[in-house]
Biopython code that builds the backbone (N, CA, C, O; Angstrom):
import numpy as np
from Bio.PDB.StructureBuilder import StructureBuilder

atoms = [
    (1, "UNK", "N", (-3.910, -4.500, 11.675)),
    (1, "UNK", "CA", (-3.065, -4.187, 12.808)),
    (1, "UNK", "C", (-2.777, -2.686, 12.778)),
    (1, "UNK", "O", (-1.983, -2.282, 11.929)),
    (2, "UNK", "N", (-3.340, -1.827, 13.617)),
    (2, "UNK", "CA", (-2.491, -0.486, 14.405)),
    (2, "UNK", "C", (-1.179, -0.841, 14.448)),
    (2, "UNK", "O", (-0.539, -1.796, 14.890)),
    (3, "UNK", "N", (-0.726, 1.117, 13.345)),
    (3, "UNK", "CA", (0.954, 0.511, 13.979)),
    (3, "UNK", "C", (1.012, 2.076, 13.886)),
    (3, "UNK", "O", (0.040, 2.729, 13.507)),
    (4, "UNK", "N", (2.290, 2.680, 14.281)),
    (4, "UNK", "CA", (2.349, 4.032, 14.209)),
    (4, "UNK", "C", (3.715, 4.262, 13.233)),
    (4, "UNK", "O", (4.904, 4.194, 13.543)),
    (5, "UNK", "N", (2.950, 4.619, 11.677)),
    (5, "UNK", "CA", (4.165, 4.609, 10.656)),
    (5, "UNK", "C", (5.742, 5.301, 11.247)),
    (5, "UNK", "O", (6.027, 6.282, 11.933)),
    (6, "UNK", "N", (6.465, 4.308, 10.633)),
    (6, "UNK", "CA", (8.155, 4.873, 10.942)),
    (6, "UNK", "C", (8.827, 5.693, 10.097)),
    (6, "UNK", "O", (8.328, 5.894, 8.990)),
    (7, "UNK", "N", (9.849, 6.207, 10.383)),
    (7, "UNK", "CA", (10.686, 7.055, 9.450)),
    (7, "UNK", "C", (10.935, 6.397, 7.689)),
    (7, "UNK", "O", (10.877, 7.136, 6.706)),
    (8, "UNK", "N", (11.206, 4.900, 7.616)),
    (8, "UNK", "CA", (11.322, 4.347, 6.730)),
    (8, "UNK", "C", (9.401, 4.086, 6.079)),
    (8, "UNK", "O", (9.291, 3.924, 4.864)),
    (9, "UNK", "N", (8.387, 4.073, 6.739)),
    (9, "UNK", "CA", (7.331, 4.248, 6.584)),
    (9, "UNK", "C", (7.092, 5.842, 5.457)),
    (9, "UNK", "O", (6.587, 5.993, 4.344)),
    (10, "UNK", "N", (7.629, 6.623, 6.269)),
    (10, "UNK", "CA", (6.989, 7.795, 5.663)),
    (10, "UNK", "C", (8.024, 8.246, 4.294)),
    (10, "UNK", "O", (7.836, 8.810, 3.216)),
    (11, "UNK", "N", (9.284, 7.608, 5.066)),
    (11, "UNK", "CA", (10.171, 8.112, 2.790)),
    (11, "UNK", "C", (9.386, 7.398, 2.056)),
    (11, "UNK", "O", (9.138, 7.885, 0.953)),
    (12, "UNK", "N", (8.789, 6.145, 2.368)),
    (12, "UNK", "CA", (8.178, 5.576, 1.072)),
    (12, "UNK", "C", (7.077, 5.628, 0.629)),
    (12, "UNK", "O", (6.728, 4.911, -0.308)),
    (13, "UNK", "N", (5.957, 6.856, 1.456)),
    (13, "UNK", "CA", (4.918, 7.680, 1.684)),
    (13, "UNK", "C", (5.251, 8.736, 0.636)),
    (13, "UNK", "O", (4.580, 9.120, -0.322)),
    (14, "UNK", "N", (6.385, 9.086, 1.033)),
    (14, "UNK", "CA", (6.894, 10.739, 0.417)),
    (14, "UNK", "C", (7.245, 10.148, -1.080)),
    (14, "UNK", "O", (6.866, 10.789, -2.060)),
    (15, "UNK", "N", (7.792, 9.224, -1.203)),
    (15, "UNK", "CA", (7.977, 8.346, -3.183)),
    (15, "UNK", "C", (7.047, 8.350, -3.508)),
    (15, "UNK", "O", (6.931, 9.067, -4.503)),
    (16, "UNK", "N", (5.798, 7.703, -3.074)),
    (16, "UNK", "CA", (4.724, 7.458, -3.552)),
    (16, "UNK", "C", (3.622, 9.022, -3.875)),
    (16, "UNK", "O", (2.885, 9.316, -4.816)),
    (17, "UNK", "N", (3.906, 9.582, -2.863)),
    (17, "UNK", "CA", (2.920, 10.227, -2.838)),
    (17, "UNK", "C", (3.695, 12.010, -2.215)),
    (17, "UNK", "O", (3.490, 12.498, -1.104)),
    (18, "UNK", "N", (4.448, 12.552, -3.193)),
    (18, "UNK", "CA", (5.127, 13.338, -3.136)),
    (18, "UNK", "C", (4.676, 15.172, -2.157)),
    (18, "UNK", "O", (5.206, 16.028, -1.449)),
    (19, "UNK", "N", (3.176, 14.777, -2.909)),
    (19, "UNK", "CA", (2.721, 15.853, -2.284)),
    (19, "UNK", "C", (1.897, 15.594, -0.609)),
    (19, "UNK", "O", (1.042, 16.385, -0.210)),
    (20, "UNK", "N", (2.222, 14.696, -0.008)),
    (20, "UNK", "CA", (2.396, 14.454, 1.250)),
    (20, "UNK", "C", (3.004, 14.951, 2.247)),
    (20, "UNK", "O", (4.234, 14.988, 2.278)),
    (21, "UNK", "N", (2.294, 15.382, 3.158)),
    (21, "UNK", "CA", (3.222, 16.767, 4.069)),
    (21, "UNK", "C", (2.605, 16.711, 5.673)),
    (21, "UNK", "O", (2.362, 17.506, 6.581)),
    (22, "UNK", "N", (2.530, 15.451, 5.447)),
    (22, "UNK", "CA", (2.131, 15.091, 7.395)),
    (22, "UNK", "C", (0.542, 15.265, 7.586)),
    (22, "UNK", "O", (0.051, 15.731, 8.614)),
    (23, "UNK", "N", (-0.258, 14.803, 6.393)),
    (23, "UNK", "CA", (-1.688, 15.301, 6.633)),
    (23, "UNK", "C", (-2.429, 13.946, 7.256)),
    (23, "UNK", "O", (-1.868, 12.914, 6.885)),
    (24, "UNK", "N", (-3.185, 13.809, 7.830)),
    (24, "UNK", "CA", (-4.357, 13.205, 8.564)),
    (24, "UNK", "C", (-5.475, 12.474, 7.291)),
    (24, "UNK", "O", (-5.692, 13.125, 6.269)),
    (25, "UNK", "N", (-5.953, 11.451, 7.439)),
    (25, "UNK", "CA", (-6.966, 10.967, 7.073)),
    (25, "UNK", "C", (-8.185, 11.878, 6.973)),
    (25, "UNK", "O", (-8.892, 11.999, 7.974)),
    (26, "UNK", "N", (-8.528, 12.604, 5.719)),
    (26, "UNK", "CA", (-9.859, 13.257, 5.952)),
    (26, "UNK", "C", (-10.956, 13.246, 6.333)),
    (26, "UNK", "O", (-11.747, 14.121, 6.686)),
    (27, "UNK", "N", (-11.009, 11.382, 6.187)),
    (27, "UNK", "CA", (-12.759, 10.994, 6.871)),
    (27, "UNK", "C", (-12.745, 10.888, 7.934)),
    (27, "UNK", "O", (-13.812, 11.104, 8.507)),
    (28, "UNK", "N", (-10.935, 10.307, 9.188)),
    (28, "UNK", "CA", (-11.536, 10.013, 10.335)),
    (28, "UNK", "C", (-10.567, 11.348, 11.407)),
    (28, "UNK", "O", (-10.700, 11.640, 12.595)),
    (29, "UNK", "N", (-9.755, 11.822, 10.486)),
    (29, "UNK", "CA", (-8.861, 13.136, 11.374)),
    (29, "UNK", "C", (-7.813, 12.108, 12.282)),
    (29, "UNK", "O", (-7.102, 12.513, 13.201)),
    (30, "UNK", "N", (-7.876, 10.948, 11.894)),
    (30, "UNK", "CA", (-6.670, 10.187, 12.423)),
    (30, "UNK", "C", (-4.959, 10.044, 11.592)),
    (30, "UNK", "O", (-5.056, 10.100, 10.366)),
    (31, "UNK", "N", (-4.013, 9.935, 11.934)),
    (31, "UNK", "CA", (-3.042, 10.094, 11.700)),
    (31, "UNK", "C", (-2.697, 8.430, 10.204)),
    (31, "UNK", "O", (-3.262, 7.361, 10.433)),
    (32, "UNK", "N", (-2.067, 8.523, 9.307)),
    (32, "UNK", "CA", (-2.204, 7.447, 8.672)),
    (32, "UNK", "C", (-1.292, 6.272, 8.999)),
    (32, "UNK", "O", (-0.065, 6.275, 8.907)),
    (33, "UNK", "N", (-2.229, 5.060, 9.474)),
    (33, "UNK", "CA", (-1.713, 3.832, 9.971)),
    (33, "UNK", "C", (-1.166, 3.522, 9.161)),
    (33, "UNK", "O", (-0.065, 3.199, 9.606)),
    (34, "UNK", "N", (-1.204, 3.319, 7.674)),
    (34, "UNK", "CA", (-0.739, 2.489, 6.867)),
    (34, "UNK", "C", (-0.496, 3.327, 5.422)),
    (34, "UNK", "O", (-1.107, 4.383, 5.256)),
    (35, "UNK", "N", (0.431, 2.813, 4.369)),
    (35, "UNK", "CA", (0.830, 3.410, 3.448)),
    (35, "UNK", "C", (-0.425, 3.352, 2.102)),
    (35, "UNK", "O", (-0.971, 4.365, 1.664)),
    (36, "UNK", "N", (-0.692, 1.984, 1.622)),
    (36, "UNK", "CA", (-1.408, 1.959, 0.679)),
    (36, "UNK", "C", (-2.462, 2.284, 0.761)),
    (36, "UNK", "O", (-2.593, 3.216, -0.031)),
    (37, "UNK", "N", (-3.539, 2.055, 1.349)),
    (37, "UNK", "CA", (-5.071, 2.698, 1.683)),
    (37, "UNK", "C", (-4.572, 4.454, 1.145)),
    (37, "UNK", "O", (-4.928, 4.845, 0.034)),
    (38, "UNK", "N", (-3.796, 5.306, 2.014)),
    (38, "UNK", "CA", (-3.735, 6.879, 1.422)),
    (38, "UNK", "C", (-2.963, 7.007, 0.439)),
    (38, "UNK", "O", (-2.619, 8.178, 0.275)),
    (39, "UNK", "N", (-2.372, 5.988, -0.590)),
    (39, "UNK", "CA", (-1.816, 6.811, -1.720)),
    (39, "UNK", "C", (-3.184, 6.192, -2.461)),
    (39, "UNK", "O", (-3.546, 7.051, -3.266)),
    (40, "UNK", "N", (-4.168, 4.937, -2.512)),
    (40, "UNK", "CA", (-4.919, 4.623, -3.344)),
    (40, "UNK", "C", (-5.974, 5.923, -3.303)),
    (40, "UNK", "O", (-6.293, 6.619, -4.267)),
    (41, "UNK", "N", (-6.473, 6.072, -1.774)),
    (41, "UNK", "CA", (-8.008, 6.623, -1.771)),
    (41, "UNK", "C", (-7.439, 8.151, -1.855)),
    (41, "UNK", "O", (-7.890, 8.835, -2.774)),
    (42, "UNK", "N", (-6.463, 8.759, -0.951)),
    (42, "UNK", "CA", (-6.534, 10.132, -1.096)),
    (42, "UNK", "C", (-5.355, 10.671, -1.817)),
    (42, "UNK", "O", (-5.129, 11.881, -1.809)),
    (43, "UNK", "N", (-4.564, 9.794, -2.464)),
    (43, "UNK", "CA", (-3.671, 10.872, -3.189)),
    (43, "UNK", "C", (-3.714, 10.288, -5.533)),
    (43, "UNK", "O", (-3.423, 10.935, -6.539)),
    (44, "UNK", "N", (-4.123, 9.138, -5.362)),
    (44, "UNK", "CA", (-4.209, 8.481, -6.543)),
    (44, "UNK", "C", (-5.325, 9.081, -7.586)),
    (44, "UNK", "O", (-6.438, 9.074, -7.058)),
    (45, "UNK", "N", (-5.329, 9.502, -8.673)),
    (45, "UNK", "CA", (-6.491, 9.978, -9.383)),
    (45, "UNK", "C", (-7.506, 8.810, -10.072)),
    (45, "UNK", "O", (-8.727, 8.890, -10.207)),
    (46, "UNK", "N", (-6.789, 7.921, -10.386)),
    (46, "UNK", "CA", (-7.123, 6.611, -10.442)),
    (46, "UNK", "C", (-6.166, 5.400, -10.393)),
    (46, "UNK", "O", (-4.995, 5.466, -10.019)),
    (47, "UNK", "N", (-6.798, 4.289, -10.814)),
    (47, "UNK", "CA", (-5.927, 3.219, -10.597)),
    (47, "UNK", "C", (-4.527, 3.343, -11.839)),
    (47, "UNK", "O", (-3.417, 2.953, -11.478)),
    (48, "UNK", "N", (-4.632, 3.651, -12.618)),
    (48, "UNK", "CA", (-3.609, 3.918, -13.521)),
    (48, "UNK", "C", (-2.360, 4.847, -12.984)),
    (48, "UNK", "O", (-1.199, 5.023, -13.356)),
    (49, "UNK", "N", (-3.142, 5.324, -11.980)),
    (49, "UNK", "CA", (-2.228, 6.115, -11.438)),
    (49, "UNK", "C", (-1.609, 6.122, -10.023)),
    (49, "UNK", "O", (-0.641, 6.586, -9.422)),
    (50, "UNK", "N", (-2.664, 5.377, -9.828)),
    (50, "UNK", "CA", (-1.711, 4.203, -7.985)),
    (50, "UNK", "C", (-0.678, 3.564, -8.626)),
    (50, "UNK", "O", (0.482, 3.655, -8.227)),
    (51, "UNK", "N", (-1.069, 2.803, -9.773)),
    (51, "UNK", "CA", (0.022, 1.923, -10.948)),
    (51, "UNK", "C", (1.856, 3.031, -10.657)),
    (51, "UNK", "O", (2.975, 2.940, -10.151)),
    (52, "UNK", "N", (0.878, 4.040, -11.500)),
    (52, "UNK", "CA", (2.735, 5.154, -11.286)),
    (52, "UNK", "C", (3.124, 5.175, -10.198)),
    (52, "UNK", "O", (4.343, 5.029, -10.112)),
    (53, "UNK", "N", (2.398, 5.344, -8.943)),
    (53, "UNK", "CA", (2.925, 5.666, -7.629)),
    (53, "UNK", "C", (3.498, 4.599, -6.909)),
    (53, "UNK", "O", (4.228, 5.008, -6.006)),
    (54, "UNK", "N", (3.414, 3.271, -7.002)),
    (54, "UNK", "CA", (3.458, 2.107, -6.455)),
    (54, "UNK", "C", (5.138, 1.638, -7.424)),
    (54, "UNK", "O", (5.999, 0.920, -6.917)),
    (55, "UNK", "N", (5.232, 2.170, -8.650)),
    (55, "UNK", "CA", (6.296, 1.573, -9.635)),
    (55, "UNK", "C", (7.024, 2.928, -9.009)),
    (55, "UNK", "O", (7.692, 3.357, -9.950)),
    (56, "UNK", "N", (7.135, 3.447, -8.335)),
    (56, "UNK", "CA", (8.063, 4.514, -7.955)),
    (56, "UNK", "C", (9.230, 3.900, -6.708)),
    (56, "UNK", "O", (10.277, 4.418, -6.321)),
    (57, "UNK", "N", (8.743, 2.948, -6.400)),
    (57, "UNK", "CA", (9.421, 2.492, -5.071)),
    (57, "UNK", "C", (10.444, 1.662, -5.865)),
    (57, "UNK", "O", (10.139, 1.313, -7.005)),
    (58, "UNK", "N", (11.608, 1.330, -5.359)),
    (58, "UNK", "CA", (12.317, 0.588, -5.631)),
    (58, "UNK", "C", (12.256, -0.911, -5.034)),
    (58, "UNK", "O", (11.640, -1.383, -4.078)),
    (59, "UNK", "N", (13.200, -1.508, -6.044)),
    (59, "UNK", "CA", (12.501, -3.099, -5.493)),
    (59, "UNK", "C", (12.835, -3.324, -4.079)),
    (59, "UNK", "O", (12.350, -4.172, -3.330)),
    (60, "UNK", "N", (13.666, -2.508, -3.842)),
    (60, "UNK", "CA", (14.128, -3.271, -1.635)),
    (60, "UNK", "C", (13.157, -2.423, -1.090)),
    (60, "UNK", "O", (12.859, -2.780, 0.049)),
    (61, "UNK", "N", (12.428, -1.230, -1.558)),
    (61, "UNK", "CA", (11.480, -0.417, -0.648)),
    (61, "UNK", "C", (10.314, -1.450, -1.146)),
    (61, "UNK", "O", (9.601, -1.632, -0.160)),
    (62, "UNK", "N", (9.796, -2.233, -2.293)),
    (62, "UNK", "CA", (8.252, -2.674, -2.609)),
    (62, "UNK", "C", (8.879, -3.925, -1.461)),
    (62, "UNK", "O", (8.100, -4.175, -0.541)),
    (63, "UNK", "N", (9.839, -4.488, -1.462)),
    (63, "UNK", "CA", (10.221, -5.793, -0.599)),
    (63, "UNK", "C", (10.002, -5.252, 0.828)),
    (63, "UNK", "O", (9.738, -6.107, 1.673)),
    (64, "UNK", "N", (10.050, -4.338, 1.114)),
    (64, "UNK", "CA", (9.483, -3.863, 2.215)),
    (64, "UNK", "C", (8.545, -4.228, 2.788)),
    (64, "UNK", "O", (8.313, -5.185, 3.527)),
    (65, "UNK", "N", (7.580, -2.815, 2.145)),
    (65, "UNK", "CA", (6.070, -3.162, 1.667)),
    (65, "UNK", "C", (5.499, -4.075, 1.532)),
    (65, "UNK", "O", (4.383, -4.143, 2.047)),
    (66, "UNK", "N", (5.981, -5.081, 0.841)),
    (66, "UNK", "CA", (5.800, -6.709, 0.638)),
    (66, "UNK", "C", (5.933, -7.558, 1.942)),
    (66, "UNK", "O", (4.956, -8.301, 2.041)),
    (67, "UNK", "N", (6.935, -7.719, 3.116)),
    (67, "UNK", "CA", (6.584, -7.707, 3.813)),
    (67, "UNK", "C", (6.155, -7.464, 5.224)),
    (67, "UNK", "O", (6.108, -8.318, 6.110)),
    (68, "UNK", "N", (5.753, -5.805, 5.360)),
    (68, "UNK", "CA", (5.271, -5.485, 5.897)),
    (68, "UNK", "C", (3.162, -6.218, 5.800)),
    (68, "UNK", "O", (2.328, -6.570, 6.635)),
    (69, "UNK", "N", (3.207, -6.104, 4.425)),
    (69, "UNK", "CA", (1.291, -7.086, 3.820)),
    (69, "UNK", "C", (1.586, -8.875, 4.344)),
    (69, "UNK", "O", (0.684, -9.706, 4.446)),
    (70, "UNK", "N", (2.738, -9.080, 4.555)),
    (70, "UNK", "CA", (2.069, -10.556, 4.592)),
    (70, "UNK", "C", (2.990, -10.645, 6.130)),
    (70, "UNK", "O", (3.375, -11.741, 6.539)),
    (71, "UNK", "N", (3.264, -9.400, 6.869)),
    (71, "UNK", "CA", (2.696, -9.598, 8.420)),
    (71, "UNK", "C", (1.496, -8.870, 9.072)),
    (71, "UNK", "O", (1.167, -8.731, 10.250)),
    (72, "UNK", "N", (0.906, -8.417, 7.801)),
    (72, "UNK", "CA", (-0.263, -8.321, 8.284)),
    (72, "UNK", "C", (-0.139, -6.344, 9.256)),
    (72, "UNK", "O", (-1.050, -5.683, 9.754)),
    (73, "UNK", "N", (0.853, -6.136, 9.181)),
    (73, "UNK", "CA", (1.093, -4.713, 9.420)),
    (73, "UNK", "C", (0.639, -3.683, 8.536)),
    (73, "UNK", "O", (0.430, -2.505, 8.828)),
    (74, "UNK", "N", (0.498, -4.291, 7.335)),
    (74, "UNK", "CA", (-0.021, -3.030, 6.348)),
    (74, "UNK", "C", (-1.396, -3.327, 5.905)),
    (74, "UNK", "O", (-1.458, -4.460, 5.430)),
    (75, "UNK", "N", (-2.733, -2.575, 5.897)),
    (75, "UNK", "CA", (-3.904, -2.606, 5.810)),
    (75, "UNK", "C", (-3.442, -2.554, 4.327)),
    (75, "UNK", "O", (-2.516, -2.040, 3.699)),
    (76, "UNK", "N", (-4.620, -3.395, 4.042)),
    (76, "UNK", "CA", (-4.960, -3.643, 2.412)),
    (76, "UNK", "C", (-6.833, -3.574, 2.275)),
    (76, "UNK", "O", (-7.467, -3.786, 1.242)),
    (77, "UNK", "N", (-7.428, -3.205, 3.680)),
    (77, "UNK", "CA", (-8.807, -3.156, 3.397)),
    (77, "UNK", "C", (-9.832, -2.311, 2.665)),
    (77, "UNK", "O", (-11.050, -2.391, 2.504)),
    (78, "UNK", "N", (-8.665, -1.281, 2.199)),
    (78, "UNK", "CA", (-9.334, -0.233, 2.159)),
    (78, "UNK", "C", (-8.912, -0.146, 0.556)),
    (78, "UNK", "O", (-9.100, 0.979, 0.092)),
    (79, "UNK", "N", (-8.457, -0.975, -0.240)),
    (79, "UNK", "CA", (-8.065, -0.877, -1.122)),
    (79, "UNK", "C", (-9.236, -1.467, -2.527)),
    (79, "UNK", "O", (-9.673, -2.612, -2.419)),
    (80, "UNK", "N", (-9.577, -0.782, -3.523)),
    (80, "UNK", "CA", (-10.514, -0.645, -4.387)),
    (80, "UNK", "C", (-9.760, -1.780, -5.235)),
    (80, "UNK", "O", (-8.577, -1.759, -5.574)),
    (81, "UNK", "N", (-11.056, -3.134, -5.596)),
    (81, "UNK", "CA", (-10.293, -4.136, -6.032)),
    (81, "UNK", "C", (-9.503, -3.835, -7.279)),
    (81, "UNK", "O", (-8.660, -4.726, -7.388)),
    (82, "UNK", "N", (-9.435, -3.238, -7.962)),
    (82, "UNK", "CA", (-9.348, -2.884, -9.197)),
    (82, "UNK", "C", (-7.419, -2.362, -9.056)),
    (82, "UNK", "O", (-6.555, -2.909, -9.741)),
    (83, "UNK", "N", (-7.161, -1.398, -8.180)),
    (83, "UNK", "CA", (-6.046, -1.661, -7.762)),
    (83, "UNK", "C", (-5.194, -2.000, -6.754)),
    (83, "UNK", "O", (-4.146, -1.542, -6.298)),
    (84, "UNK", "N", (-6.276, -3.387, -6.406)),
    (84, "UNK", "CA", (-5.330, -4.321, -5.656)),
    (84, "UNK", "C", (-5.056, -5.387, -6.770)),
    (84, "UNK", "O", (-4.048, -6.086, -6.669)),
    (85, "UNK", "N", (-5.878, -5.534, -7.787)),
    (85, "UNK", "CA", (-5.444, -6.302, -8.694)),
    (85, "UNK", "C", (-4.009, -5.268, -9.353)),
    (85, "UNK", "O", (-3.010, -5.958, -9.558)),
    (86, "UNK", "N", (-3.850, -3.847, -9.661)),
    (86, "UNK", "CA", (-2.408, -3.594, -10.056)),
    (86, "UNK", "C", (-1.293, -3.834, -8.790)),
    (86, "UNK", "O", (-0.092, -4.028, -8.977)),
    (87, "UNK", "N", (-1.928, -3.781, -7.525)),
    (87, "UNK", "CA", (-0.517, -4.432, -6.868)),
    (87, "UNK", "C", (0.182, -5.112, -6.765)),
    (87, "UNK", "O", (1.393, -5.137, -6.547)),
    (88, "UNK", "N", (-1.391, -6.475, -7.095)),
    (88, "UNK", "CA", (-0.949, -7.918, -6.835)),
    (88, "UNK", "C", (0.076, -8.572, -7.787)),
    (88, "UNK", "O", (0.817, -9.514, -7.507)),
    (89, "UNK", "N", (-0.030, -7.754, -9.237)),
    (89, "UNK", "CA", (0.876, -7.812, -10.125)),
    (89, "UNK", "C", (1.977, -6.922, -10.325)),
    (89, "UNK", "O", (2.632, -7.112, -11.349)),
    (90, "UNK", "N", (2.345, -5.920, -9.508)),
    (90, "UNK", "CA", (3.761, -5.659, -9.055)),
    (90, "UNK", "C", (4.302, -6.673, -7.851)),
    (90, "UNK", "O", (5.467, -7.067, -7.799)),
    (91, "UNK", "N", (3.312, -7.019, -6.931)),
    (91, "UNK", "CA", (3.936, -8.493, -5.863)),
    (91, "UNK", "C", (4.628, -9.454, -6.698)),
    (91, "UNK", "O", (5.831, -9.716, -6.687)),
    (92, "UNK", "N", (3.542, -10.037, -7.558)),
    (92, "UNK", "CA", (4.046, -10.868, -8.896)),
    (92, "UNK", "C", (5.395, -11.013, -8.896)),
    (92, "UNK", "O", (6.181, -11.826, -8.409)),
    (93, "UNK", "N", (5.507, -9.683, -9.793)),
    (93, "UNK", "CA", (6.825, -9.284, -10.766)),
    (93, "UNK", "C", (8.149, -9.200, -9.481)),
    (93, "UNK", "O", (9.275, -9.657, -9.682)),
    (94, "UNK", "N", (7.693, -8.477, -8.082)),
    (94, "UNK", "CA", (8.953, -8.515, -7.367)),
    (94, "UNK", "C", (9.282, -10.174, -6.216)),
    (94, "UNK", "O", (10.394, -10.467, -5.779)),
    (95, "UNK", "N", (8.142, -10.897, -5.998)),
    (95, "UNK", "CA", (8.848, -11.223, -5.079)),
    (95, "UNK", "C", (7.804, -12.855, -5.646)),
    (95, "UNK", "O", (7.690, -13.781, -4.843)),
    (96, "UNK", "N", (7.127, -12.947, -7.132)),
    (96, "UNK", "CA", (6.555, -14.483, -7.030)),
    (96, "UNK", "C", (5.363, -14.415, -6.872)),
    (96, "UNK", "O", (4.824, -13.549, -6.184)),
    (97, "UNK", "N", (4.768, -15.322, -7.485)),
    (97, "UNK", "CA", (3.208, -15.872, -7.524)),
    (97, "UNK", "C", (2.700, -16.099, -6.444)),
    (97, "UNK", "O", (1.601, -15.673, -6.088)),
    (98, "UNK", "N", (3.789, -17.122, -5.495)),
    (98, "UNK", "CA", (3.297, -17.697, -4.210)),
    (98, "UNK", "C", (2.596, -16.983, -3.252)),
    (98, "UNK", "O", (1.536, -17.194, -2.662)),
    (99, "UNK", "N", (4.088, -15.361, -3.200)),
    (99, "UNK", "CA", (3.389, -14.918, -2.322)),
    (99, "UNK", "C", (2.281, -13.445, -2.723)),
    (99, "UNK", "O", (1.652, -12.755, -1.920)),
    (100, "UNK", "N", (2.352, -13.310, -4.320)),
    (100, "UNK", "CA", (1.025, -12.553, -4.607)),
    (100, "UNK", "C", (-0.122, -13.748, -4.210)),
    (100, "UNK", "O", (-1.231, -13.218, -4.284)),
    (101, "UNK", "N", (-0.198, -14.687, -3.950)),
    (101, "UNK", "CA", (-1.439, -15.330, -3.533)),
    (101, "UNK", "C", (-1.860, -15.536, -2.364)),
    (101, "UNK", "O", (-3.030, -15.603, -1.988)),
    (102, "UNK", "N", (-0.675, -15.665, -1.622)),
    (102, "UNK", "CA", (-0.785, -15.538, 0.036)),
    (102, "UNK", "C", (-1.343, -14.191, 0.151)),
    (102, "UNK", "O", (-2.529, -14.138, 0.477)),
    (103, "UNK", "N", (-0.838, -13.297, -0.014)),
    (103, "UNK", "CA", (-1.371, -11.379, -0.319)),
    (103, "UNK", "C", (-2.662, -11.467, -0.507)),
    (103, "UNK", "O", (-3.520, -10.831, 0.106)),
    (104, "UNK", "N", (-2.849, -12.341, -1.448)),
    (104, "UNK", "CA", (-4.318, -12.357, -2.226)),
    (104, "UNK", "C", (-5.567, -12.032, -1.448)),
    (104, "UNK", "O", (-6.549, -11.317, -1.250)),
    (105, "UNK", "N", (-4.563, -13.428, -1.049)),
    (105, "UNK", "CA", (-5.466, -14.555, 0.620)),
    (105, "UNK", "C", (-6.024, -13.503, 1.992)),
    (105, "UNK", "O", (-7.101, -13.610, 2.579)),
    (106, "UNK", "N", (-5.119, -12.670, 2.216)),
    (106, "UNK", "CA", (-4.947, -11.726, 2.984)),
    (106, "UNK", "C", (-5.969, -10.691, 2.521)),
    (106, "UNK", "O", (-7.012, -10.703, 3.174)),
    (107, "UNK", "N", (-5.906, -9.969, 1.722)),
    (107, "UNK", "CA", (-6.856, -9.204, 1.078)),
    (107, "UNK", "C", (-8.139, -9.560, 1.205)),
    (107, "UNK", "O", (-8.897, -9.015, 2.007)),
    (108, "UNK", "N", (-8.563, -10.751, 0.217)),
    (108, "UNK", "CA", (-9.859, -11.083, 0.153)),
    (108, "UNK", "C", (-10.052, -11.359, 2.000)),
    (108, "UNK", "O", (-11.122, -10.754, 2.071)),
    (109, "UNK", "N", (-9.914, -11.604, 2.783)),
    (109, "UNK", "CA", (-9.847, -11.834, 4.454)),
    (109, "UNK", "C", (-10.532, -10.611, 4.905)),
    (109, "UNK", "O", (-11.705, -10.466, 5.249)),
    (110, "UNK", "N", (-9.705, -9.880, 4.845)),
    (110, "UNK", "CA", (-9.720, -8.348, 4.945)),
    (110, "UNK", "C", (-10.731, -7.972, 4.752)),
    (110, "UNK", "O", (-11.196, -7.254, 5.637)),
    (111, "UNK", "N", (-11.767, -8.296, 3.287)),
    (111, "UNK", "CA", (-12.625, -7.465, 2.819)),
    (111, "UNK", "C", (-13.492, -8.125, 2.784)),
    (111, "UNK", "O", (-14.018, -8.007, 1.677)),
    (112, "UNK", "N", (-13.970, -8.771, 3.354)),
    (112, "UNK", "CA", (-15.204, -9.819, 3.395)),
    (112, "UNK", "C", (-16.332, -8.667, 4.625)),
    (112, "UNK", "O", (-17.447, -9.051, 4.980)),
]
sb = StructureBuilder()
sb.init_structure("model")
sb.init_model(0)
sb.init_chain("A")
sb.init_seg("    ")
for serial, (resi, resn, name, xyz) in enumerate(atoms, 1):
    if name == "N":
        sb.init_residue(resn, " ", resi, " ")
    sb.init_atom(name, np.array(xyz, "f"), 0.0, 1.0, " ", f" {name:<3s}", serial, name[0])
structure = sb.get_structure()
């Protein structure tokens, strides 16, 4: 789903991904729809380190985030399985198994 990030969108842009300063998607020069796809692909050095950026949010901002993914508002397609498996286990830890699997569900959808 197209959405055009909100004010509460972009503080938790700016936690994650500090050195963020209103920049554009490099591959398509489009504005960023969604939060996780640009802290994984363009601001993360690796997954160990989406890990730090993602544990930066607090639990009512990841509950957010959380569900903003299981309405389907936040792209998860673009996400390298490796750390969607570290998300799925911060989903875990904040909000339950159930719905890291519904997430799951969503993901694998996504990336087929």
């Amino acid at each position: 789903m197209v959405r055009v990030l909100t004010e509460q969108d972009i503080k938790l842009l700016s936690i994650m991904a500090p050195e963020f300063s209103g920049e554009v998607c490099r591959g398509s020069g489009i504005a960023f729809k969604s939060l996780l796809p640009p802290v994984a692909n363009h601001y993360s050095h690796n997954a160990d380190d989406f890990f730090e950026r993602i544990s930066r949010l607090s639990t009512t901002d990841f509950s957010y985030l959380i569900d903003l993914m299981q309405s389907g508002e936040e792209s998860l397609h673009c996400l390298p399985p490796d750390y969607f498996a570290i998300l799925e286990e911060r989903i875990k830890a904040v909000a339950g198994p159930d719905t890291a699997r519904k997430i799951g569900a969503r993901y694998a959808m996504e990336c087929e």
